[in-house]
C-alpha positions as a printed Julia matrix, in Angstrom:
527×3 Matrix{Float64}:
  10.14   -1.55   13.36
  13.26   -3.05   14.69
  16.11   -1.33   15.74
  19.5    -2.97   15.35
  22.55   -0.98   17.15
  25.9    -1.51   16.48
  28.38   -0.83   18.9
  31.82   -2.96   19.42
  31.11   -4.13   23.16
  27.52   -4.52   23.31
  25.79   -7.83   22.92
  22.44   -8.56   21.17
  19.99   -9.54   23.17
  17.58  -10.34   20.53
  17.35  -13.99   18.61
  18.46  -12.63   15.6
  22.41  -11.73   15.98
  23.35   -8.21   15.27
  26.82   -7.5    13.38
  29.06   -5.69   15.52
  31.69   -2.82   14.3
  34.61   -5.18   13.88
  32.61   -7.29   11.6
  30.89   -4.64    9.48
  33.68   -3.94    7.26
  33.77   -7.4     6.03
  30.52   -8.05    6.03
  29.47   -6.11    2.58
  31.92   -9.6     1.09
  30.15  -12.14    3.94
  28.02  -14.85    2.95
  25.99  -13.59    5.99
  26.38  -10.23    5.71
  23.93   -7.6     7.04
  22.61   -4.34    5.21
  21.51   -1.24    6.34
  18.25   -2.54    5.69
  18.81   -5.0     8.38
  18.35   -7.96    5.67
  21.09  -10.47    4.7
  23.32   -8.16    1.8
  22.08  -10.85   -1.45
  22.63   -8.34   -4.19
  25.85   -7.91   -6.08
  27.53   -4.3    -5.33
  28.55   -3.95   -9.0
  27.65    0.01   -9.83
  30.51    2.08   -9.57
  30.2     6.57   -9.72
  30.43    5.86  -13.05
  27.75    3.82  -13.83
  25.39    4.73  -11.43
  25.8     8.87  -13.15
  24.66    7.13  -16.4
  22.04    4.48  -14.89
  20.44    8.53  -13.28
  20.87   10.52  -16.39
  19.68    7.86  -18.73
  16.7     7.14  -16.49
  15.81   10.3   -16.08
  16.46   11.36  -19.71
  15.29   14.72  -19.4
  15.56   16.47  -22.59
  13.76   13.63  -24.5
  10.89   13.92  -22.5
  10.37   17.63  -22.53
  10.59   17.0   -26.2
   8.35   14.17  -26.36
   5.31   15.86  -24.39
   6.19   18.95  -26.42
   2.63   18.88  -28.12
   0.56   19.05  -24.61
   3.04   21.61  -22.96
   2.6    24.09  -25.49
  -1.15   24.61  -24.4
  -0.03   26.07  -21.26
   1.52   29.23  -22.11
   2.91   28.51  -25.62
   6.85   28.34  -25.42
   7.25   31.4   -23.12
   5.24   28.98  -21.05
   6.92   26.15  -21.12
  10.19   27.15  -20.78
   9.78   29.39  -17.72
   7.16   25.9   -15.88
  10.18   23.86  -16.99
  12.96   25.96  -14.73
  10.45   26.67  -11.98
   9.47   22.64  -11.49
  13.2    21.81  -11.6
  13.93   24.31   -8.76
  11.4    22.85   -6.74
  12.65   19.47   -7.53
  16.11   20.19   -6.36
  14.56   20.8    -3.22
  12.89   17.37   -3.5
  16.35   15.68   -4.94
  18.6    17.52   -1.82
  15.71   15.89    1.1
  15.98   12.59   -0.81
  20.01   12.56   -1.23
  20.33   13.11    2.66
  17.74   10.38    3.77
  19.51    8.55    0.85
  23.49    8.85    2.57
  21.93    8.13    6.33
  19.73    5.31    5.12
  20.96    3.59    1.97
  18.56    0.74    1.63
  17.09   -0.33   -2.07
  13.74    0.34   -0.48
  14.27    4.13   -0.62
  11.34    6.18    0.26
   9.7     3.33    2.34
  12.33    2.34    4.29
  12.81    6.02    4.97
   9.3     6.37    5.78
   9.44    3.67    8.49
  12.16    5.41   10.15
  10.96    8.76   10.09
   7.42    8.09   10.84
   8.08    7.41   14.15
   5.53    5.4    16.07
   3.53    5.63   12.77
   6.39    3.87   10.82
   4.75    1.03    9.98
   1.64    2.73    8.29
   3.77    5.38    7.09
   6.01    3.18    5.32
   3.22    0.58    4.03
   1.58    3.59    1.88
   5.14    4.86    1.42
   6.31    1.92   -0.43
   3.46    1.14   -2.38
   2.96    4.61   -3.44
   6.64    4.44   -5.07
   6.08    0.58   -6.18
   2.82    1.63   -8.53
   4.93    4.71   -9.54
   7.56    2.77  -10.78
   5.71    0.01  -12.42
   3.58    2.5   -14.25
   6.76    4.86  -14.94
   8.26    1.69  -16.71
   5.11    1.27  -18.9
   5.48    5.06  -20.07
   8.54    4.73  -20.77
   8.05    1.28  -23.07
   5.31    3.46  -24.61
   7.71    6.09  -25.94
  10.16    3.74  -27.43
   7.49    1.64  -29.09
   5.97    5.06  -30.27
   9.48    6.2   -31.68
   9.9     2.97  -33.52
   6.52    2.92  -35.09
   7.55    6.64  -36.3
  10.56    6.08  -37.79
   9.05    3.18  -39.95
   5.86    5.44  -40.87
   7.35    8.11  -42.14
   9.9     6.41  -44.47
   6.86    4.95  -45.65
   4.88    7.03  -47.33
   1.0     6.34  -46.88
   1.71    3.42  -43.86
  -1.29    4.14  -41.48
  -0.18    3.44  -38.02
  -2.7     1.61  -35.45
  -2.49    1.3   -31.95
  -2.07   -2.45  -32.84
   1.42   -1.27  -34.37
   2.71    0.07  -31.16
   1.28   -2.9   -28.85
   3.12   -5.57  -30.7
   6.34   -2.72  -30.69
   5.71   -2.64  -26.67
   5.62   -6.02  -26.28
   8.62   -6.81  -28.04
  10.8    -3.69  -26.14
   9.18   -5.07  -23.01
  10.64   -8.1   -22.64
  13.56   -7.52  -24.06
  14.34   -5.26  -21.41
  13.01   -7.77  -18.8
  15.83  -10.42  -20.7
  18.48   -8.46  -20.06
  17.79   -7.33  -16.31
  16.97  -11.03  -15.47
  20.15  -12.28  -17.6
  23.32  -10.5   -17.81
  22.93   -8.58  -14.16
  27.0    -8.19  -14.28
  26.93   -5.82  -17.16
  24.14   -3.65  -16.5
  26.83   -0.93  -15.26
  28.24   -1.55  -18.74
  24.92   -0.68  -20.3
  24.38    2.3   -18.1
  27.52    3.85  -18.94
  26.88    3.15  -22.92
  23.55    4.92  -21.82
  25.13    7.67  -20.23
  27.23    8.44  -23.24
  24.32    8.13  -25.81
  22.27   10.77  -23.89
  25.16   13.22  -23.32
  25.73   12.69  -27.6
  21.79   12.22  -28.59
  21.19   15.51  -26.83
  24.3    17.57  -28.12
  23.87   16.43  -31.93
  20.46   17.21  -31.38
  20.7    20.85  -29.8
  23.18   21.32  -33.24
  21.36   19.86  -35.65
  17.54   21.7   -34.3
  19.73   25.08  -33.96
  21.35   24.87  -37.58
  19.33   23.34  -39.93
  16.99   25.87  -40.11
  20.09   28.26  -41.07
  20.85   25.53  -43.86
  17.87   25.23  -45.29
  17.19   28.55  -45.23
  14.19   28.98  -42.99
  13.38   31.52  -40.97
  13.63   31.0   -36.69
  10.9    32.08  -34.12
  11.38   35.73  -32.94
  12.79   35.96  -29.55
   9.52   37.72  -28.48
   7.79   34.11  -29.53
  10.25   32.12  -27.57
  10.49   34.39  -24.65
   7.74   36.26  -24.28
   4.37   35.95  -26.38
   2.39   34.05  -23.66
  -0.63   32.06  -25.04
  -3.14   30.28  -22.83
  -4.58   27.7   -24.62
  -6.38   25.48  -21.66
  -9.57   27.28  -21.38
  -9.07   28.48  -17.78
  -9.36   32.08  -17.43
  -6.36   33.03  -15.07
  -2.99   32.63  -16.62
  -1.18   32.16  -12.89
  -2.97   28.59  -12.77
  -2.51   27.75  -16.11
   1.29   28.42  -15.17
   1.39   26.06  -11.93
  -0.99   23.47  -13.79
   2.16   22.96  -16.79
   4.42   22.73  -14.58
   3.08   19.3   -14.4
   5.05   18.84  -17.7
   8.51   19.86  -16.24
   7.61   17.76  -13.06
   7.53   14.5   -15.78
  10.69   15.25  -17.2
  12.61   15.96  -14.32
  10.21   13.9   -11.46
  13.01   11.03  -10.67
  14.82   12.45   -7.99
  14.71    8.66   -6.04
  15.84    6.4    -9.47
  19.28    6.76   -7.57
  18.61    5.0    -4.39
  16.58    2.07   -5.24
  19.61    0.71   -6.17
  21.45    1.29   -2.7
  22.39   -1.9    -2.29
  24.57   -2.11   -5.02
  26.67    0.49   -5.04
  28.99    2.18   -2.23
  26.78    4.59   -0.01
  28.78    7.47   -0.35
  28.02    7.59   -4.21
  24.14    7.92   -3.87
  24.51   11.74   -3.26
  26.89   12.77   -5.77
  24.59   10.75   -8.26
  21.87   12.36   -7.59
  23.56   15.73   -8.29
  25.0    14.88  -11.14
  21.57   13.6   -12.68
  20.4    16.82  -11.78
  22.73   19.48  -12.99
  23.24   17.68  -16.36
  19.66   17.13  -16.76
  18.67   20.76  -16.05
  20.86   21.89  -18.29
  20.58   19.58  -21.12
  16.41   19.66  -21.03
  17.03   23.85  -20.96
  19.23   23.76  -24.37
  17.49   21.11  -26.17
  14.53   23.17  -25.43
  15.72   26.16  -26.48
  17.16   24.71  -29.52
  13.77   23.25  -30.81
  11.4    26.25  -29.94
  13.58   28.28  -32.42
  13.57   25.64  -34.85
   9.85   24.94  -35.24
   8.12   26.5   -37.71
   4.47   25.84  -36.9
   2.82   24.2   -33.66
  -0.45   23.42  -35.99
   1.05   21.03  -37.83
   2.75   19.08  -34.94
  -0.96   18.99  -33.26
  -2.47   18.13  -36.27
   0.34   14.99  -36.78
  -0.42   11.39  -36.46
   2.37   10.27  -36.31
   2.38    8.59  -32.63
   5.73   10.27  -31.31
   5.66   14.03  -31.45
   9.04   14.48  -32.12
   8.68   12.74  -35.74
   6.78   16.3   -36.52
   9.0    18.54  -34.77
  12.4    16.89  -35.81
  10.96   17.19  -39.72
  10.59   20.98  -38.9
  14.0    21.72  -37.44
  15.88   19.5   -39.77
  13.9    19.95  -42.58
  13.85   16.28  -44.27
  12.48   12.78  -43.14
  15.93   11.36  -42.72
  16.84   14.3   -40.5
  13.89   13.33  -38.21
  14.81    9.69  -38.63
  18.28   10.46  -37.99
  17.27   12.56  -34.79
  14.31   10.05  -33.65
  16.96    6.86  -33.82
  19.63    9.22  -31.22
  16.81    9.71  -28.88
  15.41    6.15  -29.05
  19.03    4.82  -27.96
  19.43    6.1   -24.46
  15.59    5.6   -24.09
  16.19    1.85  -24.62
  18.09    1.9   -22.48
  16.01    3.93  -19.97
  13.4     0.72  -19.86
  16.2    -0.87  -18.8
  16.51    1.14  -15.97
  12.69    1.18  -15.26
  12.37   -2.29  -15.3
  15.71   -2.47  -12.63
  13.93    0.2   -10.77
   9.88   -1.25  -10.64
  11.58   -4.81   -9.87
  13.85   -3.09   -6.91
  11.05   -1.41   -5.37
   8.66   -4.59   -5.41
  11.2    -6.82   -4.28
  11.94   -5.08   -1.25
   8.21   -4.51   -0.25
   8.27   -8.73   -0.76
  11.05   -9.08    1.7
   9.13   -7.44    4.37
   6.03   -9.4     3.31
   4.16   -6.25    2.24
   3.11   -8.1    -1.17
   0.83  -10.89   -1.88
   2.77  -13.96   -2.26
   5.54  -12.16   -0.71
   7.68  -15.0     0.14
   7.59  -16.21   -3.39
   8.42  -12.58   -4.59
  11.31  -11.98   -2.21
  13.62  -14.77   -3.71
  16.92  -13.74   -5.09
  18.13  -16.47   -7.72
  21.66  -17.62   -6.78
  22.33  -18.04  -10.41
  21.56  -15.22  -11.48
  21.89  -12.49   -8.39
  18.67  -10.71   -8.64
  15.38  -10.55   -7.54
  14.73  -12.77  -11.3
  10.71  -13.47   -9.64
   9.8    -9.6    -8.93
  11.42   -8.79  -12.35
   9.37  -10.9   -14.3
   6.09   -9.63  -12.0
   7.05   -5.99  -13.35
   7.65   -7.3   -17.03
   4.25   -9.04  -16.54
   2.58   -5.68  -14.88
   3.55   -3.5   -17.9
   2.09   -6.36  -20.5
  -1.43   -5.91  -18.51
  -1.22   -1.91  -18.96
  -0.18   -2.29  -22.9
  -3.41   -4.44  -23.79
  -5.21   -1.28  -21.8
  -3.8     0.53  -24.41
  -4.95   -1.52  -27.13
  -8.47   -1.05  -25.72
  -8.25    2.4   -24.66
  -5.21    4.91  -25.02
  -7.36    7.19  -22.6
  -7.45    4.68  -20.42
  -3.71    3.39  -20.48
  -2.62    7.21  -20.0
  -4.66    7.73  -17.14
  -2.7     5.55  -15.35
   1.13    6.74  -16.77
  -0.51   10.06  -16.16
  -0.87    9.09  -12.33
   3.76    8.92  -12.03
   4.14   12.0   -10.94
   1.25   12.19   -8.46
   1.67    8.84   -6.74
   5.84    9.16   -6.8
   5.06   12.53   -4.88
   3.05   11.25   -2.46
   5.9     8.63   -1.57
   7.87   11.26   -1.2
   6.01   13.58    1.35
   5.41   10.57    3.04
   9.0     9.93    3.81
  10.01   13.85    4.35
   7.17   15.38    6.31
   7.54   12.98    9.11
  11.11   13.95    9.32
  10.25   17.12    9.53
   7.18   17.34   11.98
   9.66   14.77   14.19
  12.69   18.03   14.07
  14.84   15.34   12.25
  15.85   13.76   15.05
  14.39    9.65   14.07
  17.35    9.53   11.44
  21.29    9.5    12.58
  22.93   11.68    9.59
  24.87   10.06    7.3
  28.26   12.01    5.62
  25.47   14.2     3.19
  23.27   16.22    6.06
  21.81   19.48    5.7
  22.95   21.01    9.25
  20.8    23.73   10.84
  18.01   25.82    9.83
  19.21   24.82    6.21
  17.5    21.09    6.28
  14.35   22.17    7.85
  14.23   25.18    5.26
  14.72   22.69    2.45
  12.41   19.65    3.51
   9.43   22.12    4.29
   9.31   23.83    0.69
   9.79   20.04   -0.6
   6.42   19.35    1.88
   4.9    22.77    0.77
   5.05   22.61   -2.92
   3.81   18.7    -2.82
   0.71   19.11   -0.88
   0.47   22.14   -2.99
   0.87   20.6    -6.32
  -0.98   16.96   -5.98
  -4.52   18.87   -6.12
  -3.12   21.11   -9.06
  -2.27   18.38  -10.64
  -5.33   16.52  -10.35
  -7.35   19.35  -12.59
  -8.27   19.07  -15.84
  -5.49   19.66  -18.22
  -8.23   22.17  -20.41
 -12.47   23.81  -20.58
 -14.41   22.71  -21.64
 -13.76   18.76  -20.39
 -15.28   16.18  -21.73
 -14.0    11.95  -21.47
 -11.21   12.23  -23.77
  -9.6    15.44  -22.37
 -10.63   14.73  -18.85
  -7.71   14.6   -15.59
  -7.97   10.8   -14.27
  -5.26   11.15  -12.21
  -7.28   11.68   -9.38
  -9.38    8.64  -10.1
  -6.2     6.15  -10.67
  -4.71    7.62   -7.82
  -7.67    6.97   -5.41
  -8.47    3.85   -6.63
  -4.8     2.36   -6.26
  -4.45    4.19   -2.71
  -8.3     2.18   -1.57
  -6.65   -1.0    -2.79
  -3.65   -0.47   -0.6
  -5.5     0.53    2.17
  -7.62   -2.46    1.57
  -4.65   -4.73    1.77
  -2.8    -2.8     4.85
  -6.02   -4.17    6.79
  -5.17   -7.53    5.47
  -1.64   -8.17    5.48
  -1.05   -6.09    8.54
  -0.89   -8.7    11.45
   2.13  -10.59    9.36
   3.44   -7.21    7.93
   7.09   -6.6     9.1
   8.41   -3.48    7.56
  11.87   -2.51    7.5
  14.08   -2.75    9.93
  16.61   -0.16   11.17
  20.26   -1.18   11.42
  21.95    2.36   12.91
  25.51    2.41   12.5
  28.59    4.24   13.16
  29.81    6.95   10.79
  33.33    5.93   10.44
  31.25    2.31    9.64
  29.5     4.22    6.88
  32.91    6.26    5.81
  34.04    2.98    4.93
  31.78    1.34    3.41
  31.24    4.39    1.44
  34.97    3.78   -0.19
């Protein structure tokens, strides 16, 4: 790891030139211009508060995925269950979101947790960051396949069930993924300049899809004169369905549910170089707040509105929410009607994955952490964007769907890994800055001072180290190969391969590079 300071007098004494403060606040505009990141600045700083609030509330698109995994969470607890593991994950990812958001304002590099890593790692940094990044990269590339899942799921749903006696096959939602695949890959690699466009569209179609939602769920049932749940079945009649005798690790296992919904605290800062630093933060909150709130509502709103959890288990229809929606709004139009508002914003979510895996990659290329690194590093001049590590990703996600085609077991073991290997990336960026008393990072504007940041960072270390073995049980008892917990597996096997490769590529390997400057520098470049 290279450290670059910037001071107005000094001179660098390296080969490689280091910007001084004069010519940092013109260098974001220079052809030769020099990131925190210590790489030449290629990417085009188009994401404005705006924008970047929709690109995190439309990636994260909380309330849709509550909804969607609706049918597994119910198991834990029935919906006293998974309400309450819904609020106690997001508190603990708060905790997560507030470590990220400060490593995110002192270090705002696209690489994110593994350019952290490297920094706070010490005289570990390299290793630290290697397993860092990769951790985050496999995340993200299988995050992006989930997601392209539940869109091609939705469609497949809406057509079935205005079709009386259609059979869906898995066949039906391949060719659907395929098609919402690389359409999403089109219009990253093509029309860069008005993805902030599309985020804020996004933004607006989640903040709509979940408010029509939450009213048509809470009074359709009034309208069509059917009965809601009892408050004592929403709140309080506790049903554990998993198989496991004590009921306090049946709670901590579902929060595994909440911990998908709301489990992209770091969507934010992958795209660091491309927005203005002092943004990242207030993001991040925003995506939070609104995301808690709107998941807690839309919840609430559909647990009184269903009128039997059999039938929604018993469905096969391949989105859950075709079930439930036909419940609450009590015709097939309604859950047509309801199905097409989520699938809008969830478009657009691949979107967002696909920026996000491509991100992620590409910086791990630029510091020749990848195979065929140099190759995957390029940023087209035509186009502004990494266009080679975009297509990899779209490429990636095609090799998981024909898993699916083979195997659904086998393609959810590995979506089922997200939240594990994203976690890992995590506590492998915050637990060195902790065990080093935060002192291998210079604070950006967003710092937790005193006893408050190491408070914060060692419940984030805590419940991770905590949660990554609860999360690798069985999701039920009896287990046998369809119900089984491969997480553990997938997350092994991925973690041998990059160990496999650190051994390799580790001679050439050059990891990020640390470019520490002043904090009237970053006040500016913040504006």
């Amino acid at each position: 790891m290279t450290t670059i300071e910037q001071k107005p007098t000094q001179t660098p004494t390296t080969h490689e030139k280091s910007p001084t403060l004069s010519s940092i606040d013109d260098a974001l505009s220079s052809e030769n211009a020099v990131n925190v990141s210590g790489h030449k600045q290629e990417l085009q700083r188009n994401f404005d508060l705006l924008s970047l609030c929709g690109f995190g509330i439309t990636s994260g698109n909380v309330w849709f995925a509550l909804g969607g995994s609706l049918n597994v969470a119910i198991f834990n607890g029935g919906p006293p269950g998974v309400i309450y593991e819904y609020i106690a994950a997001s508190v603990f990812y708060w905790i997560i979101a507030a470590s990220i958001a400060e490593l995110a304002s002192a270090i705002p590099s696209s690489g994110g947790v593994y350019h952290w890593a490297t920094i706070t790692g010490g005289r570990y940094g390299r290793a630290c960051g290697w397993f860092a990044g990769w951790w985050n990269a496999l995340a993200w590339l299988v995050g992006f396949a989930s997601i392209v899942q539940i869109v091609a799921a939705e469609v497949v749903s809406m057509y079935a069930v205005m079709h009386d006696g259609f059979e869906t096959k898995q066949w039906h939602v391949f060719i659907t993924y395929i098609i919402v695949t690389w359409i999403s890959v089109a219009i990253v690699l093509y029309i860069n300049r008005a993805l902030p466009s599309i985020q804020i569209i996004g933004g607006f179609t989640v903040v709509a899809g979940v408010l029509i939602s939450v009213l048509v769920c809470a009074i359709m049932p009034h309208v069509n004169k059917q009965p809601y749940a009892s408050n004592f079945s929403v709140w309080g009649d506790w049903q554990n369905q998993t198989g496991y005798s004590s009921s306090g690790f049946v709670f901590l296992a579902g929060m595994l549910n909440g911990a998908y919904a709301v489990g992209t605290p770091d969507v934010l800062t992958h795209l660091a170089e491309e927005v203005p630093h002092r943004n990242l933060p207030k993001a991040i909150l925003f995506q939070f707040v609104f995301g808690f709130f709107s998941g807690f509502f839309y919840l609430i709103a559909l647990l009184y509105g269903i009128t039997s959890f059999e039938d929604i288990l018993a469905s096969s229809y391949p989105s859950p929410l075709t079930e439930i929606y036909r419940q609450t709004a009590g015709t097939k139009a309604g859950s047509v009607g309801l199905l097409f508002l989520s699938f809008l914003p969830t478009f657009i979510a691949c979107i967002g994955g696909c920026v996000t895996a491509s991100r992620v990659f590409w910086t791990l290329a630029r510091d020749r952490a990848t195979p065929f690194s140099h190759f995957f590093s390029n940023v087209n001049q035509s186009t502004h964007n990494p266009f080679r590590s975009i297509v990899f990703s779209g490429v990636f996600v095609t090799i998981l769907g024909c898993i699916y085609v083979g195997s659904k077991t086998a393609f959810q073991a590995f979506v089922g890994s997200y939240v594990i290997l994203s976690t890992l990336s995590y506590v492998t960026a915050i637990l060195p800055h902790l065990l080093s008393r935060r002192k291998n990072v210079v604070p950006g504007w967003f710092w937790m001072r005193g006893m408050s940041g190491f408070i914060v960072n060692g419940i984030a270390c805590a419940y991770i180290s905590v949660f990554i073995v609860i999360f690798c049980f069985p999701f039920s008892l009896p287990v046998n190969a369809a119900t089984m917990n491969y997480a553990s597996l997938m997350v092994g096997g991925l973690s041998l391969f990059v160990l496999i490769f650190w051994f390799i590529r580790q001679g050439t390997y050059v990891g990020p590079r640390q470019v520490v400057l002043d904090a009237h520098v970053l006040a500016n470049d913040a504006l």
